[in-house]
ZADO-1210 file (C-alpha; in nm, 4 decimals, padded with zeros to 6 digits):
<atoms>
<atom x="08.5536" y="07.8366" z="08.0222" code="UNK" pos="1"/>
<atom x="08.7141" y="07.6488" z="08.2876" code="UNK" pos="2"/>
<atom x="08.8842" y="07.6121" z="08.6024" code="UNK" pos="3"/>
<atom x="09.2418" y="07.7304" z="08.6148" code="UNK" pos="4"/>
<atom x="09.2116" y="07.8876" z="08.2269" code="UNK" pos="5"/>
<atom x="09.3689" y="08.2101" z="08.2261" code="UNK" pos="6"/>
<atom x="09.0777" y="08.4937" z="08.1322" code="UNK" pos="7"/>
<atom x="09.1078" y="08.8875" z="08.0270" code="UNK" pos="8"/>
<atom x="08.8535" y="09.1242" z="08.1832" code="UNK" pos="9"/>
<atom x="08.7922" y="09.4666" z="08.2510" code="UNK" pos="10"/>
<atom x="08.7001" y="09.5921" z="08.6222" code="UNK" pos="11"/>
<atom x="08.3642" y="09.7267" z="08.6220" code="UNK" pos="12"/>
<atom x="08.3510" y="09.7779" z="08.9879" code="UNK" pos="13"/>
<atom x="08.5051" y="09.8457" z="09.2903" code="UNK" pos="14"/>
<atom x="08.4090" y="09.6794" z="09.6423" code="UNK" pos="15"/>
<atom x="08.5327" y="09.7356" z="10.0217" code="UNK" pos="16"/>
<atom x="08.5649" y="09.3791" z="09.9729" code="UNK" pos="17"/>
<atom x="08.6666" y="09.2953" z="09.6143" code="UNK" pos="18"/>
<atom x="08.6153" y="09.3822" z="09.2404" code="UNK" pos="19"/>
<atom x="08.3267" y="09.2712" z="08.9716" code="UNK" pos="20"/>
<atom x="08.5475" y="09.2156" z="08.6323" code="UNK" pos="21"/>
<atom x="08.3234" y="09.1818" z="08.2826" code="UNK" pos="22"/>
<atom x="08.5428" y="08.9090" z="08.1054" code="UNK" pos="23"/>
<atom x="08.6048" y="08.9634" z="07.6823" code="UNK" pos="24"/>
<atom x="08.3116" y="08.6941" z="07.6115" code="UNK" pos="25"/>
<atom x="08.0949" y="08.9058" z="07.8081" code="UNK" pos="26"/>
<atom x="08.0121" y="08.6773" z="08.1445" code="UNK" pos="27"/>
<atom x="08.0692" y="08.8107" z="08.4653" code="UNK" pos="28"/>
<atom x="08.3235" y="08.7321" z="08.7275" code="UNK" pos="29"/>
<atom x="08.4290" y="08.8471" z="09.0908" code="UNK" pos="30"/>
<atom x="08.7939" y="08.8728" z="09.2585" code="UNK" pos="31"/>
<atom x="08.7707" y="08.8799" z="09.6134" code="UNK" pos="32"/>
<atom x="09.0452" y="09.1206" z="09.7483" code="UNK" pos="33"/>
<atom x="09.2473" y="08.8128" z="09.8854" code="UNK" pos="34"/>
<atom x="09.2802" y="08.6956" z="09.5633" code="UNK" pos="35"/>
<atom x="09.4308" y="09.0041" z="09.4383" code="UNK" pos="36"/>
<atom x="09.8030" y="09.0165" z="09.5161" code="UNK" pos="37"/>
<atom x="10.0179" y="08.7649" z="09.6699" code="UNK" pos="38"/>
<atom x="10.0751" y="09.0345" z="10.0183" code="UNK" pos="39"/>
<atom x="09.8334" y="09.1543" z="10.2257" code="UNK" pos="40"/>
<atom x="09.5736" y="09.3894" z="10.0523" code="UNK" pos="41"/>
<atom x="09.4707" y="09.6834" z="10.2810" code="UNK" pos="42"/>
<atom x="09.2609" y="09.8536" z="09.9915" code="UNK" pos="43"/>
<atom x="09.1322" y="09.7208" z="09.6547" code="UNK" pos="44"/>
<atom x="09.1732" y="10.0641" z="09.5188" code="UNK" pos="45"/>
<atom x="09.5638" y="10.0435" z="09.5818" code="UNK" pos="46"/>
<atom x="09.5893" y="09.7180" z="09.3005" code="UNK" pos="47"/>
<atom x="09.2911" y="09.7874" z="09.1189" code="UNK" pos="48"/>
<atom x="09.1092" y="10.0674" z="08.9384" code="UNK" pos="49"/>
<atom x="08.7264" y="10.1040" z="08.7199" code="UNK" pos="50"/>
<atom x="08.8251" y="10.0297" z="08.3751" code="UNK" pos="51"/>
<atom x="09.1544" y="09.8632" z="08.4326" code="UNK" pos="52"/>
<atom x="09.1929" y="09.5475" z="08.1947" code="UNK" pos="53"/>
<atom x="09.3286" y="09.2690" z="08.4022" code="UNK" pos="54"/>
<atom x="09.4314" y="08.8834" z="08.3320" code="UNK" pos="55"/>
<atom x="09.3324" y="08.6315" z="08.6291" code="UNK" pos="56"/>
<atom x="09.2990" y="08.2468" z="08.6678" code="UNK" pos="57"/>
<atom x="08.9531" y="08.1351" z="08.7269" code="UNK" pos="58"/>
<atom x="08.9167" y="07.9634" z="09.0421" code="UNK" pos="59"/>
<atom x="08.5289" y="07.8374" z="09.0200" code="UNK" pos="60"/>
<atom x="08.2040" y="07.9732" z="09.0393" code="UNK" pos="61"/>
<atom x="08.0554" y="08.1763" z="09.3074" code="UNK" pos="62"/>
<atom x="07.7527" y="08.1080" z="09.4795" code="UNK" pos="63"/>
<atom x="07.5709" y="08.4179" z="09.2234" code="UNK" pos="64"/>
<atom x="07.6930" y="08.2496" z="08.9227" code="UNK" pos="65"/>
<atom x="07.9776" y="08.4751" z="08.8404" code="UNK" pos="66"/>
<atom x="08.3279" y="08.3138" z="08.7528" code="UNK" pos="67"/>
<atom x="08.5877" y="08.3628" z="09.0420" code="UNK" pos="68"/>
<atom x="08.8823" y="08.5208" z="08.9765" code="UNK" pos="69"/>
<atom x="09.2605" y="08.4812" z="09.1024" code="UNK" pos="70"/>
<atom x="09.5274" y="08.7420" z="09.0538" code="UNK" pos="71"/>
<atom x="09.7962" y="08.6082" z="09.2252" code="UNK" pos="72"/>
<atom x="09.8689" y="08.3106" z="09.0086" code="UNK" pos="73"/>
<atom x="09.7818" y="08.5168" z="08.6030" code="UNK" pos="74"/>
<atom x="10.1147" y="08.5450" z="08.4229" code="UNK" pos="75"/>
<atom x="10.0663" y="08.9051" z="08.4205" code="UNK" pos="76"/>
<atom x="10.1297" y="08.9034" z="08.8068" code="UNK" pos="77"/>
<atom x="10.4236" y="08.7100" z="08.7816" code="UNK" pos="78"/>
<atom x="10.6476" y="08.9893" z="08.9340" code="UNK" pos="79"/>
<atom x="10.4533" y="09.0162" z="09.2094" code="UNK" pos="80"/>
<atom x="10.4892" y="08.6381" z="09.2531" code="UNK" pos="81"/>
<atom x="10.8617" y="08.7059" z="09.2446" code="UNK" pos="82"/>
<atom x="10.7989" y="08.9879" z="09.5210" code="UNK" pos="83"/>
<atom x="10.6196" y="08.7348" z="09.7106" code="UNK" pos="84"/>
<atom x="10.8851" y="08.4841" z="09.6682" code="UNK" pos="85"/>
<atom x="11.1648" y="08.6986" z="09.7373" code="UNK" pos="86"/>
<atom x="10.9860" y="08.8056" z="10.0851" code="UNK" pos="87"/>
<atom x="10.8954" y="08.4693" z="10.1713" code="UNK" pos="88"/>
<atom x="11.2951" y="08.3402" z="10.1309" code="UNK" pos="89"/>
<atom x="11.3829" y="08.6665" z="10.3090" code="UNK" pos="90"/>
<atom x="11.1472" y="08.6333" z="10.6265" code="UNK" pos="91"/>
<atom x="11.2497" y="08.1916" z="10.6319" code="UNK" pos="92"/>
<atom x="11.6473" y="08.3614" z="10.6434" code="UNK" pos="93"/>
<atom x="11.5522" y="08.5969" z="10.9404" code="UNK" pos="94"/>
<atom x="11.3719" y="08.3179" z="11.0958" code="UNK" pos="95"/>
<atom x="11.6050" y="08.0800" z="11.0413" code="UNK" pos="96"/>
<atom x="11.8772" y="08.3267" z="11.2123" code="UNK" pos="97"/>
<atom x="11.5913" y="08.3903" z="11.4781" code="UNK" pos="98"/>
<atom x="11.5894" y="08.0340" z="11.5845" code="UNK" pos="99"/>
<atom x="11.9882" y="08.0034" z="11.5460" code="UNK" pos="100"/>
<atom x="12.0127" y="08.2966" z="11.8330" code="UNK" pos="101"/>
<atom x="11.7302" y="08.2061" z="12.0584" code="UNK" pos="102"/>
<atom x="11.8671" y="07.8418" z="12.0747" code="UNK" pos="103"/>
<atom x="12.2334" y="08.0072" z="12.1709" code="UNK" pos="104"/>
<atom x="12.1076" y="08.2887" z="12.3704" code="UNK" pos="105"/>
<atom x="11.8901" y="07.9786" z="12.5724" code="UNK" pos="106"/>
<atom x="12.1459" y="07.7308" z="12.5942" code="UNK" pos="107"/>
<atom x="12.3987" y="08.0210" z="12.7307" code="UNK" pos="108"/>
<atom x="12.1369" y="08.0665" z="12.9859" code="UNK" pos="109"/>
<atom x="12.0910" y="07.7371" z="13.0625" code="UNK" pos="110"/>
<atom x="12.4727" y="07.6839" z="13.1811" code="UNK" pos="111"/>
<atom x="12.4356" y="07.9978" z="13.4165" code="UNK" pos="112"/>
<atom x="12.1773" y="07.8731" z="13.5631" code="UNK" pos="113"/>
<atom x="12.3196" y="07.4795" z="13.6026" code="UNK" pos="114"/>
<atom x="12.6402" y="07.7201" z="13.7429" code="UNK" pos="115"/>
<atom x="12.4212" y="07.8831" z="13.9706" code="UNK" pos="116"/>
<atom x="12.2051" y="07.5481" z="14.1309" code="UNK" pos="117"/>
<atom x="12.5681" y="07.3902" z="14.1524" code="UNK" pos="118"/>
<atom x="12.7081" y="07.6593" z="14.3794" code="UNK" pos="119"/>
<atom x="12.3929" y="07.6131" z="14.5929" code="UNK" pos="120"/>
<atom x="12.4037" y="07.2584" z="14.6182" code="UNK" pos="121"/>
<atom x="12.8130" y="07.3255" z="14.7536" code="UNK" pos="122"/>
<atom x="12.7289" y="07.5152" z="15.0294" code="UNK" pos="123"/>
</atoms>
């Protein structure tokens, strides 16, 4: 095996903080719960369950010897990756509008405030 070779395992066990996977050629391996989907991961229970068979790219080794695993970037995840694509072009559109109104909105202020200093200065 090697690094970034797509590998099929079976969860074994569930941590607060991750999941040990028993790969098909029998070796162990570990997915820490950021490597499990491409959002935020409250729970490793929500993506992953004892027994579930899943297909991740190994990342390296960890420092117990066990392969590390990556679910985000398997081509079994690959809707999720679309998900994660699809929120990532929606949040840059509602930033990009963000910036687009705050430059406006500030510039409009701006002038009432250059109107204001002016009819200061008159008096």
């Amino acid at each position: 095996m090697e690094v970034g070779q797509v590998v099929k395992g079976k969860v074994v066990e569930i941590l607060k903080f991750g999941a040990n996977v028993e790969l098909e050629d029998g070796e162990k391996a570990f997915i820490h719960i950021s490597k499990i989907a491409p959002t935020y991961v409250r729970s490793v229970n929500d993506y992953l369950k004892v027994g579930q068979e899943v297909e991740g790219k190994i990342l390296g080794k960890t420092r117990d010897g066990k392969w590390e695993l990556t679910l985000k970037e398997s081509s079994s995840n690959s809707n999720d990756e679309e998900k994660g694509k699809k929120s990532n072009s929606d949040f840059e559109r509602k930033l990009a509008k963000f910036m687009k109104d705050s430059d406006r909105k500030h510039s409009e202020y701006r002038k009432r405030l250059d109107k204001k200093r002016g009819k200061k200065n008159r008096r």
